[in-house]
C-alpha positions in Angstrom: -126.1 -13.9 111.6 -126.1 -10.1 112.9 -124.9 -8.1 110.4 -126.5 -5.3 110.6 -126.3 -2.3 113.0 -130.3 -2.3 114.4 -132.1 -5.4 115.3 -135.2 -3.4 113.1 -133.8 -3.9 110.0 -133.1 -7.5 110.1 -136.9 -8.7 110.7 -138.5 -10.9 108.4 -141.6 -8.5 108.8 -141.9 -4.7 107.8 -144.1 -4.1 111.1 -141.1 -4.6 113.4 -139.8 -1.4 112.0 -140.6 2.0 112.7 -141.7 1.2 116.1 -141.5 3.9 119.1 -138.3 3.3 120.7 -137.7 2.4 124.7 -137.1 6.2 125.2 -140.5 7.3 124.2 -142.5 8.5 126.5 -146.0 9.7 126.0 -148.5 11.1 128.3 -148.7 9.5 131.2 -150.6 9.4 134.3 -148.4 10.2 137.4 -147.2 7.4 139.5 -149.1 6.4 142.3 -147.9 8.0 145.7 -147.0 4.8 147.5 -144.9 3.6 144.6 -143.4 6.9 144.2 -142.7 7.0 147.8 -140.9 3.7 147.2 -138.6 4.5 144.3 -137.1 7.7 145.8 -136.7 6.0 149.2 -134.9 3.6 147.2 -132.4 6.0 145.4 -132.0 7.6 148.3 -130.8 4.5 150.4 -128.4 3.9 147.3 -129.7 0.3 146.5 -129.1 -1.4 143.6 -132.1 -2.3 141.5 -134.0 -2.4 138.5 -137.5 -2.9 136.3 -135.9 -5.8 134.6 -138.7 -6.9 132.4 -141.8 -5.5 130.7 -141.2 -2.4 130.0 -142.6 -1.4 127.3 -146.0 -1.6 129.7 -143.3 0.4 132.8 -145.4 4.1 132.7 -148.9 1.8 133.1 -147.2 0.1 135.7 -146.2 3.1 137.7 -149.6 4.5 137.5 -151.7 1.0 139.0 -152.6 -0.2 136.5 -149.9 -3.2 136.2 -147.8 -5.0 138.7 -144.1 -3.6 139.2 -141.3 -6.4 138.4 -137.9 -5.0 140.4 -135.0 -7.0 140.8 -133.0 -5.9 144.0 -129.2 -6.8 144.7 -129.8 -9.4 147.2 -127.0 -7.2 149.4 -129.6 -4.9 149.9 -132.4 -6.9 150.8 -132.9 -5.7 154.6 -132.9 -2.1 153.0 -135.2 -3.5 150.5 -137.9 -4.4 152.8 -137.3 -1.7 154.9 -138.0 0.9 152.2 -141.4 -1.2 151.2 -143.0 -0.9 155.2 -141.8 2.6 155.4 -143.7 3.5 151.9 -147.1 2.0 153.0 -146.6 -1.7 151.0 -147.0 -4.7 153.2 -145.5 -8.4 152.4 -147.4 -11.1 150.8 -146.0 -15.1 149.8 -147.4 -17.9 148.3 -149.7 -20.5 149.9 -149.8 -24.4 149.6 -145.5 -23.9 147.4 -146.6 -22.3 145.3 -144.0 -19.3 145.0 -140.6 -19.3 143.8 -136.9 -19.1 145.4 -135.7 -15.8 145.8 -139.1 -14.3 144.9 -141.8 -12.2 147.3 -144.6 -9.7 146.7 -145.7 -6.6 148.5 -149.3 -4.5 147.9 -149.9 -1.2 149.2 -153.4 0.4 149.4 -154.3 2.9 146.2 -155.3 5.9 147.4 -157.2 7.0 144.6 -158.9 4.5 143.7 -160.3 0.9 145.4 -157.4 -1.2 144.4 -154.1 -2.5 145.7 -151.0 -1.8 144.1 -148.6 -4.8 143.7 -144.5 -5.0 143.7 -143.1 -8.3 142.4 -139.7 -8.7 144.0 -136.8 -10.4 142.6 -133.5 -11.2 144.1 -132.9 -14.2 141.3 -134.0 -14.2 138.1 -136.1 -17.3 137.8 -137.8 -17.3 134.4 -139.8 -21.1 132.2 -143.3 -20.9 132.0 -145.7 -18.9 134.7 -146.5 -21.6 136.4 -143.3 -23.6 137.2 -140.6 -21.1 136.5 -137.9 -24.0 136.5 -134.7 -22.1 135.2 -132.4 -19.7 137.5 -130.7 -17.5 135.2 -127.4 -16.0 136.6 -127.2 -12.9 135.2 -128.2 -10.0 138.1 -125.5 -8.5 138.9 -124.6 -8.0 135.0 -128.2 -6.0 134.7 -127.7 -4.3 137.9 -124.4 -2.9 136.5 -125.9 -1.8 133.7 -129.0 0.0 133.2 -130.7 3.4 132.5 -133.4 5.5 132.9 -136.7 5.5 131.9 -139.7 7.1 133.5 -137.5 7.8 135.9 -136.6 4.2 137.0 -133.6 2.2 136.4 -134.2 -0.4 134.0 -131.7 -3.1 131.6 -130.6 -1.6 128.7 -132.6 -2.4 125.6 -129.8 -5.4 124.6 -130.7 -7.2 127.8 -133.8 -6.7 127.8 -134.4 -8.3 124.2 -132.2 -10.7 125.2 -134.2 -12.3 128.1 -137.4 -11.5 126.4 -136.3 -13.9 123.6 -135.4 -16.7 126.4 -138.3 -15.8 128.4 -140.9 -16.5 125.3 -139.0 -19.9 124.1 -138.9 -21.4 127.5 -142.6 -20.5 127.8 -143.4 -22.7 124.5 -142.1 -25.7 126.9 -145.4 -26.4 128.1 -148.7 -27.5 126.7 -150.8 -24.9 129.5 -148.4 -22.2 128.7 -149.1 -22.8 124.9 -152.8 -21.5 125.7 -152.6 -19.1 128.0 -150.0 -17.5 125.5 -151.4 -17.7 122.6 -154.9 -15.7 124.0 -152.6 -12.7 124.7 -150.2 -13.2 121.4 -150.7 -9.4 120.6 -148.9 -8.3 123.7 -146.0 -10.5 122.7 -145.5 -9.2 119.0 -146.0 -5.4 120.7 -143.1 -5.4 123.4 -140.5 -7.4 120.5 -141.3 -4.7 117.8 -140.6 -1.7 121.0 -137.7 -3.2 122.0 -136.6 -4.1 118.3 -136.7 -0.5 117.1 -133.9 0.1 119.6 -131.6 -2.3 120.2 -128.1 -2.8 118.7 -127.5 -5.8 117.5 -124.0 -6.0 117.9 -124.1 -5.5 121.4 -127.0 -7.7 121.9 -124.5 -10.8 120.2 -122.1 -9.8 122.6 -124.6 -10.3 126.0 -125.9 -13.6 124.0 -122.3 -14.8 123.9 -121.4 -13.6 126.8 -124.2 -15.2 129.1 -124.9 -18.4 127.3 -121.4 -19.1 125.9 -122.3 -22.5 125.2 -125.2 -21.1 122.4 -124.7 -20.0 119.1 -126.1 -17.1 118.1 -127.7 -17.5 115.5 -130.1 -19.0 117.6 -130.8 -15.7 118.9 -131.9 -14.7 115.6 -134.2 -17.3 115.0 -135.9 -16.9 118.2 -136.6 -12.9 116.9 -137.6 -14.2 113.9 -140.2 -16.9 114.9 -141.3 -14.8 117.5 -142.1 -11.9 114.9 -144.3 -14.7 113.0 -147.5 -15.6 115.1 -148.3 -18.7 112.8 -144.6 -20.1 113.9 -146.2 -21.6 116.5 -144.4 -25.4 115.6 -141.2 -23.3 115.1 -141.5 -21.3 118.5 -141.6 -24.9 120.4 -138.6 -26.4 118.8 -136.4 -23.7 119.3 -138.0 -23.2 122.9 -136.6 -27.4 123.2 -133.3 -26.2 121.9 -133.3 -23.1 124.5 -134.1 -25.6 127.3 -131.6 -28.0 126.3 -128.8 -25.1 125.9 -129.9 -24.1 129.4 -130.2 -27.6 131.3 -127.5 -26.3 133.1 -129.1 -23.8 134.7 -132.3 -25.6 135.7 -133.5 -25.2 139.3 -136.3 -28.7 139.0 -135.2 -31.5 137.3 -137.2 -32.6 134.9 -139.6 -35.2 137.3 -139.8 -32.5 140.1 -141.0 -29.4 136.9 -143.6 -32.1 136.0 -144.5 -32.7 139.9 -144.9 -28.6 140.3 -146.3 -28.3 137.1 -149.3 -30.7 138.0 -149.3 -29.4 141.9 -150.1 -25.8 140.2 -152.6 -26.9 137.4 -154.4 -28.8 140.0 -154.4 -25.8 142.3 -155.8 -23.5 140.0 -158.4 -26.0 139.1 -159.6 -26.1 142.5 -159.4 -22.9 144.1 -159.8 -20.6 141.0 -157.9 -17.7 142.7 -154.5 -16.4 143.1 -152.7 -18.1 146.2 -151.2 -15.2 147.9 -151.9 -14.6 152.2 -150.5 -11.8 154.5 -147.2 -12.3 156.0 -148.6 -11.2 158.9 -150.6 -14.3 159.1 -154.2 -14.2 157.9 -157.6 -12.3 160.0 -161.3 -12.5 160.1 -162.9 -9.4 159.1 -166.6 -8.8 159.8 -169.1 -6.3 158.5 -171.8 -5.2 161.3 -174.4 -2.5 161.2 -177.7 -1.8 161.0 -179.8 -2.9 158.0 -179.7 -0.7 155.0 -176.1 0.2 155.9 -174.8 -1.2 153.2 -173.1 -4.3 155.0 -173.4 -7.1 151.7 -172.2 -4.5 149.5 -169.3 -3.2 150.9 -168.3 -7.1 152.3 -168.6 -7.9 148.5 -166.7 -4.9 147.4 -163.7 -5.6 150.0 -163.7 -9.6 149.0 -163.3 -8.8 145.0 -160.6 -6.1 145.9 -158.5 -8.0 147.8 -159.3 -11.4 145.9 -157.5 -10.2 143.2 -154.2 -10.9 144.9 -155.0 -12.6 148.1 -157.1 -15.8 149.0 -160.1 -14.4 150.5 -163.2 -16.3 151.8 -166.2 -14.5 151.9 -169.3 -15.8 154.1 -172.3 -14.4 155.3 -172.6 -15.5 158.4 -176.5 -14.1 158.8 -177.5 -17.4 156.6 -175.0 -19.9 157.1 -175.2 -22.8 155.0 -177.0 -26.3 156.2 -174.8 -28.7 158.2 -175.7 -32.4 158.4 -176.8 -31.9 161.7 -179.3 -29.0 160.5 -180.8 -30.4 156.9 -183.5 -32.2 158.1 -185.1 -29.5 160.7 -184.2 -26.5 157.8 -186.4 -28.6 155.3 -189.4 -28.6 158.1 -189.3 -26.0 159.9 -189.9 -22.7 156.8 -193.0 -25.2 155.6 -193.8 -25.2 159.3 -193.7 -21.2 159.5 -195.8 -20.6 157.0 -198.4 -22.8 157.6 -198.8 -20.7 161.0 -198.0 -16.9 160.2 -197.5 -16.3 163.9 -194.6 -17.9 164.1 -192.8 -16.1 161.4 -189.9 -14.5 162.6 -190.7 -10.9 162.2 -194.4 -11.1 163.3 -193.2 -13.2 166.2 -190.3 -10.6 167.1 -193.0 -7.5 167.3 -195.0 -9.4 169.5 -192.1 -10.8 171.6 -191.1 -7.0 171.8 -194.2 -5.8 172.4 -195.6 -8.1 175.3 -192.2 -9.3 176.4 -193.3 -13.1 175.8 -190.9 -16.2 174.9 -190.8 -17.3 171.9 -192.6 -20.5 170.9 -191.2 -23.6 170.7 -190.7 -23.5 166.9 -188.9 -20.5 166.7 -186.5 -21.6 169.6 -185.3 -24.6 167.5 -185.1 -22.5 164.4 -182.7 -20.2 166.3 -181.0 -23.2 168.0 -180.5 -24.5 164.3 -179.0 -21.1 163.2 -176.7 -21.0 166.4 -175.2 -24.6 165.3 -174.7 -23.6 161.4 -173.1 -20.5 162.7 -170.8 -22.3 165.0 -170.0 -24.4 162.2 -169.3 -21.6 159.3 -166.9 -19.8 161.6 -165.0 -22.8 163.2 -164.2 -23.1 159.5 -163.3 -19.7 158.8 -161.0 -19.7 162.1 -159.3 -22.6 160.1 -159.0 -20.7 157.0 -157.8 -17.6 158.9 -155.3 -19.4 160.9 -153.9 -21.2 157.1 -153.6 -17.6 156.3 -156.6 -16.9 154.4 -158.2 -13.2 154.7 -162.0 -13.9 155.6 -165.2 -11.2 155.0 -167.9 -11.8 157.1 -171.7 -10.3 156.1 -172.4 -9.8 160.1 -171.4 -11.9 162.9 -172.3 -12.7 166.3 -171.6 -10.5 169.4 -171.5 -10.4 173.0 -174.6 -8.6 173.0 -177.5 -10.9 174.3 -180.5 -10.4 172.3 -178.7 -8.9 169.2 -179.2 -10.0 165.8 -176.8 -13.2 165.0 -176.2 -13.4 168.9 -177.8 -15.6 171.7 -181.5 -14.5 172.2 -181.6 -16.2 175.6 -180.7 -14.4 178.9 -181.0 -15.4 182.5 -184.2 -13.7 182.5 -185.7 -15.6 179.5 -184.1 -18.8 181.0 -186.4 -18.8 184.2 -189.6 -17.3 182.1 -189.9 -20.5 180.2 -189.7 -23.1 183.0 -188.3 -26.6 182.6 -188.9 -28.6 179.5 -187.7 -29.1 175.6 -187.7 -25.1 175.4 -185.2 -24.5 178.0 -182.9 -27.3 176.8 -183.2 -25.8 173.1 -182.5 -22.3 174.8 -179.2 -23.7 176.9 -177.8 -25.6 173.8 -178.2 -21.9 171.9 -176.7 -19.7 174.7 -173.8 -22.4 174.7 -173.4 -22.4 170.7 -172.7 -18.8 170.6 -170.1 -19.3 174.0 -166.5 -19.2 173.2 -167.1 -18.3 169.6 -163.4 -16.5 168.4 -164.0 -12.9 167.8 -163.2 -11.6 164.3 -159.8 -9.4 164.2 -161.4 -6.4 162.9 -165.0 -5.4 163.1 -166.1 -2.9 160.2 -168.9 -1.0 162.0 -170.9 0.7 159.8 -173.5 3.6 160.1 -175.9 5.8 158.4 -178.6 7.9 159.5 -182.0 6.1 159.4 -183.7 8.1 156.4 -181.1 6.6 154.3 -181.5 2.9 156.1 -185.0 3.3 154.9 -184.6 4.8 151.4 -182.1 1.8 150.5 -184.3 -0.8 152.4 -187.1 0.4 149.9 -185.1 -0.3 147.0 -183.4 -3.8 148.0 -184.5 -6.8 145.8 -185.4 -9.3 148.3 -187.8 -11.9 148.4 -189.6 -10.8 151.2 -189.5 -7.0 150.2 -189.4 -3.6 152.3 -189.1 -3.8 155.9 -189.1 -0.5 157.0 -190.6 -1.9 160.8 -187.8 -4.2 161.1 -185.3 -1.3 160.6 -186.7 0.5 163.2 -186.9 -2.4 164.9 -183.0 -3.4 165.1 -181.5 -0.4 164.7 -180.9 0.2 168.2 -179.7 -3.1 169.2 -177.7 -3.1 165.7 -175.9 -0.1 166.5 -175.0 -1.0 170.6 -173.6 -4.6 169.8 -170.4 -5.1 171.6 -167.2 -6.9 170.8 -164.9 -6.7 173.5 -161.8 -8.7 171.8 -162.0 -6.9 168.5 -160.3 -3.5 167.2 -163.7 -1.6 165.8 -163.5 0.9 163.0 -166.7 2.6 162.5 -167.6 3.6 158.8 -170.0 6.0 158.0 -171.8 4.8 154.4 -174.3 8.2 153.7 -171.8 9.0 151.1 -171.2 7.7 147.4 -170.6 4.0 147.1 -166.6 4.8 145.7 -166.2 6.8 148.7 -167.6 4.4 151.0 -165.5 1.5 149.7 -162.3 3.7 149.9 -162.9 4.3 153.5 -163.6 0.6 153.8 -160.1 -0.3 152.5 -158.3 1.9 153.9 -159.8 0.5 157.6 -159.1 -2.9 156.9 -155.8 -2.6 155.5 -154.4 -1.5 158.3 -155.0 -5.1 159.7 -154.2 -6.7 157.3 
């Protein structure tokens, strides 16, 4: 039983004791501007909320470098979300059900550094194993009503915190996938149980225990401390988490078929699609990257995907060299053995010599752009399908209404009557009516550089075909006057450093997104 005054002193190992204490604060980065903005719009509005779990890791988390957990009244919800647009952070659920009741998340751009910043939001305490979360536990208006201060946030006092840190770690031995994911992280467990042991009062902590789960003994408190302490436990940790669940079957929010159902739903999810399944309230949006080579365009559609594929499900294409359709693997097998058995028809000799003496192209290279027009068609009909499920998609380049222009329709009028009837004019319609009615991307990233820097990076690229520095001339005019009518357009200018770059890139497409 609880004898003693300090949780500290009744561990079964020495190094729970000693430990810095929840009012310890060390040198700490400042918090981050959008999240600061946040918390004093929130004090100042008068709601009622709370950092209710984690904190030992709270100073990290105000700084970016963690997600923030606050639990709001759910009185002042409205004011809530109200405070998060005003402070920059825009709203985010779960795909495919995979969130939780009474649970949302918000991300607002850093502006220091290329990341997003990430508010979990709580009106219910929901709490079992990451995955499932099958237990609501009633107790938010009893941490609301009492908390304190630290880092300048209001946060449960240390009792309730060790209390639901106990419950959170037993219910969490309840399942076999929890098991591993918990036990590669063990050391972060053992750290916030000796921080918020070195504080706590035991005798109030019994008091919450008996006064939240009346039904529990509590000495069952202090067993869950004490296996918890001991990382071999491991057998001892899933009993008592059985005997946690059982105490709490009352408070379940799944039955035991529909946790297993969820539980297999979620595995199965992750299996497949390997990324968090988070998309924009405000439904999801086709972004594309366009510019002349050597801007910079895969790099900085690769840098945006990772950033935002931390939190969101983003698709990333490049649209330049769409994949092979069933349609197209036959004549993409031929026709590059075809092209370089005669070097004249290889695009980029054929292009100076279609620019030069303003011929048609040859009957080869109009199926090989016919073929690109239909894999194109094909990649973004898809990505319009991911878009529209709420998915955020990058495009490397993508079509325009500029005729002529790279990724566009070659063909005009005036090309049309040049070639005369015959298999070359058909081929030239069906790619002029590939490219016709394509959806044009929600936001366009145009980006620029002057053309000594297109050339210097061009010399550098690893490509198979090496330097091009006559094609850069060659499109850069072209590249730079493309037009999409539909689209909002945010020109970039990339003759900076890359970080610099990529912070201008986020902080242009987050405002669509």
């Amino acid at each position: 039983m609880f004898s003693r005054r300090h949780l500290t002193s009744m561990q079964p190992k020495a190094y729970l004791a000693g430990a810095a204490g929840p009012e310890t604060t060390s040198a700490l980065p400042p918090p981050k501007e959008p999240i600061r903005r946040l918390l004093a719009s929130l004090d100042r509005m008068g709601l009622r909320y709370c950092h209710w779990k984690s904190n030992l890791r709270l100073g990290e988390s105000l700084a970016g470098e963690g997600d923030l957990d606050l639990l709001i009244d759910r009185q002042d919800a409205a004011g809530f979300q109200t405070a998060l647009v005003e402070s920059g952070f825009k709203l985010a659920v779960s795909a495919n059900g995979a969130g939780h009741p009474g649970v949302f998340h918000a991300f607002a751009l850093d502006p220091d550094a290329p990341q997003l910043l990430h508010v979990h939001a709580y009106f219910q305490i929901v709490t079992g194993d990451s995955l499932v979360k099958a237990y609501h536990l009633p107790v938010e208006s009893a941490l609301l009503a009492n908390t304190r201060r630290l880092h300048g946030v209001p946060v449960p006092t240390v009792e309730a915190e060790l209390v639901l840190f106990a419950l959170r770690i037993a219910l969490k031995h309840t399942s076999l996938a929890e098991l591993f994911l918990l036990q590669r992280h063990y050391d972060l467990v053992l750290q916030e149980l000796k921080w918020l042991c070195a504080s706590a009062n035991s005798d109030k902590a019994e008091e919450l225990w008996t006064a939240w789960f009346p039904g529990a003994p509590v000495s069952l408190l202090h067993d869950l401390i004490e296996a918890i302490a001991e990382p071999r436990a491991m057998v001892r940790r899933i009993l008592l988490g059985r005997q946690v669940a059982g105490q709490l079957r009352g408070w379940r929010r799944l039955n035991t078929l529909s946790e297993a159902l969820s539980r297999m739903q979620r595995v199965l999810l992750l299996l497949l699609r390997r990324r968090r399944r988070l998309i924009p309230t405000a439904a999801g949006l086709v972004i594309a990257f366009v510019g002349p080579m050597g801007t910079g365009k895969s790099t900085l559609s690769l840098a945006s995907a990772r950033i935002l594929g931390h939190h969101f499900d983003v698709r990333a294409v490049h649209v330049g060299k769409p994949p092979a359709t069933f349609v197209s693997l036959l004549p993409r097998l031929i026709l590059p053995l075809a092209r370089r058995i005669l070097p004249g028809h290889r695009s980029s000799a054929r292009a100076e010599r279609e620019q030069k003496q303003n011929v048609p192209p040859s009957l080869l290279n109009t199926l090989w752009l016919t073929v690109l027009a239909h894999d194109r068609r094909a990649l973004l009909s898809r990505c319009w399908r991911y878009a529209a499920a709420g998915s955020i998609v990058i495009a490397d380049r993508y079509p325009s209404a500029t005729l002529g222009a790279v990724d566009s329709s070659r063909f005009d009028d005036e090309a049309l009557a040049r070639c005369g009837r015959g298999p070359k004019q058909w081929l030239m319609r069906r790619e002029r009516a590939l490219y016709t009615g394509l959806p044009q991307p929600t936001l366009v990233i145009r980006l620029t550089a002057p053309i000594e820097t297109s050339l210097r990076r061009d010399a550098v690229r690893i490509k198979k075909e090496g330097p091009d520095p006559a094609a850069v001339k060659r499109r850069r005019k072209i590249e730079m006057e493309t037009e999409f009518p539909n689209s909002r357009v945010i020109s970039v200018d990339t003759d900076q450093p890359l970080e610099d770059t990529v912070k201008a890139v986020m902080q242009a497409l987050w405002s669509s997104v």
